[in-house]
C-alpha positions as CSV (number, residue, x, y, z in Angstrom):
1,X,-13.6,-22.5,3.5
2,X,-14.5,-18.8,4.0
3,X,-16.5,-17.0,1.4
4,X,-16.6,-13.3,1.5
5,X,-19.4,-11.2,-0.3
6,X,-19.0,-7.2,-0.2
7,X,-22.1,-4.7,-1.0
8,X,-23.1,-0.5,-0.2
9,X,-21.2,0.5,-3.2
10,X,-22.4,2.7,-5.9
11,X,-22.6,6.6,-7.2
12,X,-21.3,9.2,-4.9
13,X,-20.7,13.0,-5.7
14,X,-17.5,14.3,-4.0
15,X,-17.1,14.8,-0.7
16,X,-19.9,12.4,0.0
17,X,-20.1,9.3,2.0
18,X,-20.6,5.3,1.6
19,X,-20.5,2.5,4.2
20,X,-19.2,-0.7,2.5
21,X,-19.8,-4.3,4.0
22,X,-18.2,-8.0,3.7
23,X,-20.3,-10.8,4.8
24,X,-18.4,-13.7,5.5
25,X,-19.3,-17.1,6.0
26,X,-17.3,-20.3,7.0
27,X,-14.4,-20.7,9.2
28,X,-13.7,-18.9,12.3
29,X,-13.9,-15.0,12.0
30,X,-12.8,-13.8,14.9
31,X,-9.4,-14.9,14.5
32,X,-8.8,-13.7,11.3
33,X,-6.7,-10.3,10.2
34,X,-9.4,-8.3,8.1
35,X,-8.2,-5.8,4.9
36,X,-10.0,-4.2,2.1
37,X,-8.2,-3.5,-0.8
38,X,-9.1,-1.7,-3.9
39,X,-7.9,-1.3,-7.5
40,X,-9.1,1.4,-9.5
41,X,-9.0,1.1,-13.2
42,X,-5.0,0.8,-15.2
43,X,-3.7,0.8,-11.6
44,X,-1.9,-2.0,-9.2
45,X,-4.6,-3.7,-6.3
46,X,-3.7,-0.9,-2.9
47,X,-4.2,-1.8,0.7
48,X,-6.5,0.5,2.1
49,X,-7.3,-0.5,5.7
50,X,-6.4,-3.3,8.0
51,X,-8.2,-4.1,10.9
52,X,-6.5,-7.4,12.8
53,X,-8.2,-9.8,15.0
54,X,-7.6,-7.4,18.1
55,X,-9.5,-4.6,16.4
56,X,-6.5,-2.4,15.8
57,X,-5.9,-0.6,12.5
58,X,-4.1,0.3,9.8
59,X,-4.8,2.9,7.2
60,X,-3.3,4.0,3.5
61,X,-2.3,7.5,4.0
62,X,-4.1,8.4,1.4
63,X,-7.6,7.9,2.9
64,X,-6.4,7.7,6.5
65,X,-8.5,10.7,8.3
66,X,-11.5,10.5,6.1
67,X,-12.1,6.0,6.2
68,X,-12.7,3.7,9.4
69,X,-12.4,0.3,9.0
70,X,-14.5,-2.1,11.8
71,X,-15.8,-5.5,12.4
72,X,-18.4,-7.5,14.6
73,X,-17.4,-11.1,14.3
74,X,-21.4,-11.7,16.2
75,X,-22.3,-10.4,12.5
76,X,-19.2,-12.1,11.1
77,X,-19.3,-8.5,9.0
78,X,-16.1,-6.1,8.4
79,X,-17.1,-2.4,7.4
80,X,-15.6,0.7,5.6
81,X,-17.2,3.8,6.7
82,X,-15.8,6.4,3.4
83,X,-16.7,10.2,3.8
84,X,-15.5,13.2,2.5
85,X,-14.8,10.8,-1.3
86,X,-12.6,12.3,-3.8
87,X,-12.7,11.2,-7.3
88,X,-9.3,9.3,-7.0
89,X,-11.3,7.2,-4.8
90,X,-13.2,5.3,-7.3
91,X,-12.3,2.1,-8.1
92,X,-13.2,-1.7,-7.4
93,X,-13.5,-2.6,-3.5
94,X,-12.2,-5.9,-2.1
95,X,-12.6,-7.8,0.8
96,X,-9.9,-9.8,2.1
97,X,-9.2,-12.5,4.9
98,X,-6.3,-13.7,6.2
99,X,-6.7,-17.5,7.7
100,X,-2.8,-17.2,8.1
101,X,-3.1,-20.9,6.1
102,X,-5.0,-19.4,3.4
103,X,-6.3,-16.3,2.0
104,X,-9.9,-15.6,0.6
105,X,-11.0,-12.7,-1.5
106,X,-14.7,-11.7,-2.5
107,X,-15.9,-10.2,-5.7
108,X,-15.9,-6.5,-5.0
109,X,-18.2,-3.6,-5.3
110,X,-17.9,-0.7,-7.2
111,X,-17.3,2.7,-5.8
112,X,-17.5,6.0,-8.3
113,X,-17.0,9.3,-7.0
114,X,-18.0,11.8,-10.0
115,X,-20.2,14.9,-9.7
């Protein structure tokens, strides 16, 4: 099993900057394909970023530019590095992992971008 636990979310004024991490534990991280997602509220779950087990990366266009997704599997740790944050980027953050057998999802954090 693989449990996945995100945090650095919170209040941010436009045009600022956050750093969100997932923690995971269990299973084998290196070999898994890494996303986070998010869902803001009345709107369908988006794919934001991808970052597969070869470190190469995918973005939304909507945030590609401005977000960088990484990972160290030492820390077993994926990150979201979010500047120059528009209000349309508040929502609920997800991590996700890809097992290819199975899929895991942690709880989220909570991004708001208001001034």
């Amino acid at each position: 099993q693989v449990q996945l636990v995100e945090s650095g979310g919170g209040l941010v004024q436009p045009g600022g900057s956050l750093r969100l991490s997932c923690a995971a534990s269990g299973g084998v991280f290196s070999i898994y394909d890494m996303r986070w997602y998010r869902q803001a509220p009345g709107k369908q779950r988006e794919l934001v970023a991808t970052i597969s087990r070869g470190g190469f990366t995918n973005y939304a266009d909507s945030v590609k530019g401005r977000f960088t997704i990484s990972r160290d599997n030492v820390k077993k740790t994926m990150y979201l590095q979010m500047n120059s944050l528009k209000p349309e980027d508040t929502a609920v953050y997800y991590c996700y992992a890809d097992s290819v057998t199975q899929a895991y999802w942690g709880q989220g954090t909570q991004v708001t971008v208001s001034s």
